[in-house]
N, C-alpha and C positions, 0 to 999 in steps of 0.2 A: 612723342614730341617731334615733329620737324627739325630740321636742320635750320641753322640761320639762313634767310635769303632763299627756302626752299617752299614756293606758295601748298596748299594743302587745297582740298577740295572746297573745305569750310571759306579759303581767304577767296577762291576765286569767285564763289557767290555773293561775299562781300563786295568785291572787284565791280561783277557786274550791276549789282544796284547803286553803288558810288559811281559808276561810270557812266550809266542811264541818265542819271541827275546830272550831270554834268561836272563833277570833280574833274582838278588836276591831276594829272600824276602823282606831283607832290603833295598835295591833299590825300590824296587816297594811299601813296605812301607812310604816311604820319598816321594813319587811320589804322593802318595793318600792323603798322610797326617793324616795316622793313624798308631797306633801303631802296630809293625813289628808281635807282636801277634796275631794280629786281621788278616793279611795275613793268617799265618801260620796257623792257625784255619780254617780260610775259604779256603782256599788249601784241606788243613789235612779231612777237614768231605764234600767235595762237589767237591771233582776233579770228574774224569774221563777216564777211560781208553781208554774206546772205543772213546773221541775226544785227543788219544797222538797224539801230535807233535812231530817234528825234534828239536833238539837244535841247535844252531851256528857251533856244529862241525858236524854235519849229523849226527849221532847217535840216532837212535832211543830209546826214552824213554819207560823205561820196562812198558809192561802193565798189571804184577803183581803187589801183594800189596809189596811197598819199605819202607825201614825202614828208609826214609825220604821222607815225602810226598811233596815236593816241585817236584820232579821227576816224576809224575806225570800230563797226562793231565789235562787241564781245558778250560772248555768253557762256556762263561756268559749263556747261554740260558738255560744250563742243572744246570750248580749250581743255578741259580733264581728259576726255578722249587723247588729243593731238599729243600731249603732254606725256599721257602713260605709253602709247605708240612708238614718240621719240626716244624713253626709256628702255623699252625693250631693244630698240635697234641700238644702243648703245652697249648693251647688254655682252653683246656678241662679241669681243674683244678676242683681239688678237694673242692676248694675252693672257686668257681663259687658261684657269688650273686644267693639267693634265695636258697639255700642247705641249709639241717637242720645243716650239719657240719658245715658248715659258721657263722651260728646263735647260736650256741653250743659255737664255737670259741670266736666269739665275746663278747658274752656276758663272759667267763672267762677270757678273755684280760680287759673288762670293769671291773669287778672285782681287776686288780693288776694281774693273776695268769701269771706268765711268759711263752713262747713254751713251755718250758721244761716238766713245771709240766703239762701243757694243754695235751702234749703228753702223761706224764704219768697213767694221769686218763683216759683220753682216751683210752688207753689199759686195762685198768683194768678195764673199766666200760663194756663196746663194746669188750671184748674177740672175741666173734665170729662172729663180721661185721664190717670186712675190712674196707665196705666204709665211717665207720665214725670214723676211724684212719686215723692220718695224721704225720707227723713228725714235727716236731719242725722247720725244718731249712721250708720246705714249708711253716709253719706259718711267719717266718721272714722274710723270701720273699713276703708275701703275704700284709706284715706290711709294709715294707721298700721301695719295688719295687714296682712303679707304675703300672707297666705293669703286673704283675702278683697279683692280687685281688683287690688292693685296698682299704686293710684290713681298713687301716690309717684313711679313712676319717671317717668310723663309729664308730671310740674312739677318743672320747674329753680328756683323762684321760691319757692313753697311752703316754709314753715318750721315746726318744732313749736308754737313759740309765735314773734308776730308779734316780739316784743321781739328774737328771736333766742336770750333766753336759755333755758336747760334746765332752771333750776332757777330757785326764788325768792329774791330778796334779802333781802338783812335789812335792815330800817330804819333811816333816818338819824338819830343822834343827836337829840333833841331838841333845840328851840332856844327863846329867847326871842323873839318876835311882836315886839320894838320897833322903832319906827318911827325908822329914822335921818335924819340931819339932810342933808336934802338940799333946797338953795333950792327947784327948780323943782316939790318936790311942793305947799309950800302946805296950802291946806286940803282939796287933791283926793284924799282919801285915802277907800278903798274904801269905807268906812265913811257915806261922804257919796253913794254914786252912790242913784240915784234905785231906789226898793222895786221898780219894773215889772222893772228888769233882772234880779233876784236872783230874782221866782219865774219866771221867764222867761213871762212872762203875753205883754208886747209885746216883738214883734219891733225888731231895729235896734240891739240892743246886743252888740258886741262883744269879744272878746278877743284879745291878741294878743302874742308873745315870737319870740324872735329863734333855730333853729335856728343851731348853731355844727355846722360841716364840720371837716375830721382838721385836728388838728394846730392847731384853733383859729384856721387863715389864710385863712377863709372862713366865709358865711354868706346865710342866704332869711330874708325875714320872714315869719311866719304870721300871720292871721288867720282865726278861725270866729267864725259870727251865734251866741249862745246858745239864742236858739228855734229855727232850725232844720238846723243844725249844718253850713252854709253854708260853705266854707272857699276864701280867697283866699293865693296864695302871690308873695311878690315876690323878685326877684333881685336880689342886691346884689355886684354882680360887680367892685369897685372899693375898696370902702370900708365899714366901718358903723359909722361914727362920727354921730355925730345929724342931721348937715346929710343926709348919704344917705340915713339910713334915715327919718328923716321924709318926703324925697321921693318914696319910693316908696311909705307909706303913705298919704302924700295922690294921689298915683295910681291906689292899688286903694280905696280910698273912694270916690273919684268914678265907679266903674262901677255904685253902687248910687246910687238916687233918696234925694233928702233924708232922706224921711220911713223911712227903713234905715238914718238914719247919725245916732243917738242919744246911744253913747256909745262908747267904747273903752278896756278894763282892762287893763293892764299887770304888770310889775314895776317896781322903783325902781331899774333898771338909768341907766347917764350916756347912752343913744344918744337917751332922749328927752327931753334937758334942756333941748330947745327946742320940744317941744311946744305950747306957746301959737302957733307955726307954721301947727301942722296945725289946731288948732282953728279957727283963724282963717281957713285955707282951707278946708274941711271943713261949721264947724258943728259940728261932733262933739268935745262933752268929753273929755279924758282922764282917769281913776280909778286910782291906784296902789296896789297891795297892801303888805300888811306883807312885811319880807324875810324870807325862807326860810320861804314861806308858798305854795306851787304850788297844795293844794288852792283857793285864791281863785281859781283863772284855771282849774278842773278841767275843761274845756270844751278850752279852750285843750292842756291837758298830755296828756288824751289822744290829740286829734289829732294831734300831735306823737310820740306812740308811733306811731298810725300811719304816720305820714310815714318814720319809721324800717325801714319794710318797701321802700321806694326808694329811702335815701337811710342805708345802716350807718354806725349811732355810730362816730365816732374813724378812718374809712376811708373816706369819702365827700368830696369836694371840691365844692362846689358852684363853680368856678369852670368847672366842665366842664358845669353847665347853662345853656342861655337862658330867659328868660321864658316862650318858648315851649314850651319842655320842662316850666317848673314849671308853667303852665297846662293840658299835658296832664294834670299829676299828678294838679292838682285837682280836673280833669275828671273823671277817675275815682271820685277818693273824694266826688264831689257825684252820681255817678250809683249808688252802693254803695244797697240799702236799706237804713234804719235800723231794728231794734226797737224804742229809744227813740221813733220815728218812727213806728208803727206800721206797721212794711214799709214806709212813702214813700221816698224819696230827698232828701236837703237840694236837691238840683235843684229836683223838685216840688213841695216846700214852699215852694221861695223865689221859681218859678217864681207859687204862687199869691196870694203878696203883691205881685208886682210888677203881673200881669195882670189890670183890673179884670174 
C-alpha cells in the first residue's frame, strides 16, 4: 500500500488520462483521493513538454516553462522514470548506516545534544570537511522520517520533544504578582537585586529552585550562573526542609571563587526561611520573586525543563541518585553548546572567568 500523498505508478496513469481530458487539479485530486497538493507537485517537477496534449478547446498547450504548471504535458511513463531517478538520488544520504557521520551523530543525540548544537559543533570541529557536516533539519529528518535514516531506532533516550510532551499546553490561569507575607523575605525582593544581574552584563549571579521527584517524597537543588548558563545540581537525599537545603547550597557555592558568588534568585518557597545562613556563609545575597511568577527565575525554569530529559516529571525518585550521579548530569549539560552562547559551552565560558 502507498504512503499517503505518495502517487504510485497505477495514480499516474490515472493522472494522465484525467489530465488529457482536461481536469483540474482539484478534480483530479478528488478523483485520486489525495490531496490537490500532491497533484500540483507531481505536475509542477515531472510534466513534460515533449508528451503536450490538445485541451478540450484544440489549443495547443505551450511547450515552454508556464507559470502554472498544470498547462503543461504529462505522461505516466516519463514521470515514473523522473520520479524513481529522484528517489535514488535521495537515497544517498549523508546519513547513510555505517558513516562515521552517522556514528558521530548518534552518539550526540544519545547524549541529549539537540541538531542544532550537533550542527554546530560539527562546523567548528570539521571546518574543512564537508562530509562530516550535515544540517540540523537533515538530522530531524533522519530522526523523524522513516524513510530518510532511521536515526530513531538507534536512540533509546531521544524523545519528540524534550518535555516529553506531544502536544502544547495551555496556560495557566492568570495570577496576581502580590507579594505574600512571609518574615524572612524582607526587603530582598527581586525588585531590589542589583541592574548587573538582570541584563546579565556580570557574571556571578545566580538562580536557583528546588526539582520535586514522583510522588512529591523527593528532591535535588538546582542552580544556573545567568551569564553563562553554568548549572550546579545538589542532592537532598534525607530532607528538604530549610536546614538541608541551605546546606547544600552553601556547599555547591563554595566550589566557585568569591568574585561568582554575587547573588542568588529564588522563589518565596519555606526551604529558604533561613537564608541569612547561607548569606552569611557564602557572601551571596538572596533575591525572592513575586509568587506564581517562574518567568523571574527564566534561566533557572528552563534548565529545569532540561533536567526533565534525565530525571521524568511525577516518575523519577531522586532518592536513587548520589551526588555523584547528579554531577555527572551537570557535566553533560555544561559541556552541551549553547546558541545563546554562541556555540561555547557554560564549561568554557565559565571555565574563562575563573582562568586568568
Amino acid at each position: 500500500m502507498a504512503k499517503p500523498g505518495v502517487l504510485t505508478f497505477g495514480h499516474r496513469q490515472v493522472l494522465e488520462h484525467l489530465w488529457a481530458s482536461g481536469r483540474t487539479i482539484s478534480q483530479i485530486a478528488g478523483l485520486l483521493g489525495v490531496p490537490a497538493c500532491t497533484v500540483s507537485r507531481e505536475v509542477a517537477r515531472n510534466n513534460s513538454a515533449r508528451h503536450g496534449t490538445k485541451n478540450p478547446l484544440g489549443r495547443s498547450l505551450p511547450s515552454g516553462r508556464a507559470r502554472r504548471p498544470y498547462r503543461w504535458g504529462y505522461q505516466a511513463q516519463w514521470a515514473q522514470r523522473r520520479a524513481d531517478a529522484a528517489r535514488k538520488r535521495r537515497a544517498s544520504s549523508k546519513l547513510a548506516a555505517g558513516t562515521r557521520l552517522r556514528q558521530v551523530v548518534a552518539g550526540k543525540l544519545a547524549r541529549r545534544w539537540s541538531p542544532k548544537q550537533i550542527t554546530a559543533w560539527l562546523r567548528a570541529t570539521f571546518t574543512d570537511r564537508p562530509e562530516l557536516q550535515v544540517s540540523h533539519e537533515t538530522i530531524y529528518q533522519a530522526i523523524y522520517v522513516q524513510s530518510r535514516g532511521g536515526l530513531r531506532a538507534e536512540l533509546t533516550r531521544q524523545v519528540a520533544l524534550r518535555s516529553g510532551r506531544t502536544q502544547r499546553r495551555p496556560q495557566p490561569r492568570a495570577t496576581t504578582a502580590t507579594r505574600s507575607r512571609r518574615p524572612w523575605i524582607g526587603d530582598l525582593h527581586i525588585s531590589n537585586r542589583p541592574a548587573e544581574a538582570t541584563d546579565r552584563a556580570v557574571p556571578g549571579h545566580w538562580e536557583g529552585d528546588l526539582v520535586i521527584g514522583k510522588a512529591g517524597t523527593s528532591a535535588i537543588v538546582t542552580l544556573v550562573e545567568r551569564a553563562t548558563r553554568y548549572v550546579m545540581l545538589g542532592a537532598l537525599p534525607h530532607s528538604r526542609d530549610s536546614a538541608a537545603v541551605i546546606s547544600v547550597l552553601t556547599t555547591l557555592a563554595t566550589r566557585m571563587p568569591t568574585h561568582l558568588r554575587r547573588s542568588l534568585t529564588w522563589d518565596q518557597g519555606t526551604e529558604m526561611a533561613t537564608h541569612p545562613t547561607f548569606t552569611i556563609a557564602t557572601g551571596c545575597p538572596v533575591y525572592f520573586c513575586d509568587p506564581h511568577s517562574p518567568w523571574q527565575r527564566g534561566t533557572n525554569e528552563n534548565t529545569n525543563g532540561l533536567l526533565r530529559q534525565y530525571f521524568p516529571k511525577s516518575t523519577y525518585d531522586f532518592r536513587t541518585i548520589d551526588q555523584t550521579g547528579l554531577d555527572e548530569v551537570a557535566h553533560e549539560l555544561n559541556t552541551r553548546p549553547r546558541e545563546t552562547l554562541d556555540w561555547n559551552t557554560p564549561a568554557q565560558r565559565l571555565a574563562q572567568l575563573i582562568v586568568p
